[in-house]
C-alpha positions in Angstrom: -10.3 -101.7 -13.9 -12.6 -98.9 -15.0 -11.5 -95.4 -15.2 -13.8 -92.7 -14.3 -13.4 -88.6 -15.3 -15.0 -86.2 -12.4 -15.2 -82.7 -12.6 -14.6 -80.9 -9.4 -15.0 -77.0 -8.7 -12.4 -74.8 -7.5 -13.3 -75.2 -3.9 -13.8 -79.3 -4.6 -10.5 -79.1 -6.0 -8.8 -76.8 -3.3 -10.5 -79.3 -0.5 -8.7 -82.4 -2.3 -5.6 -81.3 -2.8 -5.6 -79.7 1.5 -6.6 -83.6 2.0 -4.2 -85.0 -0.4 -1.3 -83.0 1.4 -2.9 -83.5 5.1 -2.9 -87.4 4.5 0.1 -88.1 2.1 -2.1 -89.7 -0.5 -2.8 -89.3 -3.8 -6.1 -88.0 -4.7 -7.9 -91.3 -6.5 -6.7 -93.2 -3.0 -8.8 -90.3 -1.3 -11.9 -90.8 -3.8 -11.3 -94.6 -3.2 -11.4 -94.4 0.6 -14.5 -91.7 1.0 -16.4 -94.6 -1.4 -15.5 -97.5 1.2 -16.5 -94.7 4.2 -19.5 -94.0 2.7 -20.7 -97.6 1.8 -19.7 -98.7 5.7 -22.1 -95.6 6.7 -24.8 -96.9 4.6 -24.2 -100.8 6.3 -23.9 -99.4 9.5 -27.2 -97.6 9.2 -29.4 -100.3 8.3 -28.0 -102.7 10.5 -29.1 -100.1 13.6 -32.5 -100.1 11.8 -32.9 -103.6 11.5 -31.9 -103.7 15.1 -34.1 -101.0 15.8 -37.1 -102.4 14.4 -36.6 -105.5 16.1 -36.6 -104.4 19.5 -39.6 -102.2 19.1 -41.5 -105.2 18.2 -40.3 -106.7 21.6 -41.7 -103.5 23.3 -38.7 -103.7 26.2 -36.7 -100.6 24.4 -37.5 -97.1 24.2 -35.4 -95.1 21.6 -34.9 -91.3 21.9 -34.2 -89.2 18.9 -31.1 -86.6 18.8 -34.0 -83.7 18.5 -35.7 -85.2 21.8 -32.5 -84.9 23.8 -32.0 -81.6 22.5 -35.0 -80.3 23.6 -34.6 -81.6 27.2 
């Protein structure tokens, strides 16, 4: 198992420790975690473009942006 130094700042540090205390965990468990949140994020995104992209090629589906909604 590799082991990895970061360097936080004093607010980076501050916002770990107020999660480490929130959620009873110790703060690699934290880093840990955020990694597998962040790598399901980037799975779930390209599977809804992949989706996208096929169902504007069937021309049935009409996508609206978060922007478009705002505006209206």
């Amino acid at each position: 198992m590799g082991v990895i130094s970061i360097r936080f700042n004093n607010d980076e540090e501050k916002i770990l420790k107020k999660l480490s205390d929130y959620f009873h965990e110790d703060k690699s468990a934290l880093i840990k975690k955020s990694l597998v949140d962040l790598y399901e994020n980037v799975l779930d995104l390209n599977t809804i473009t992949r989706y996208e992209e096929r169902e504007k090629k069937k021309k049935k589906v009409y996508f609206t942006t978060a922007e478009d909604i705002l505006k209206n």
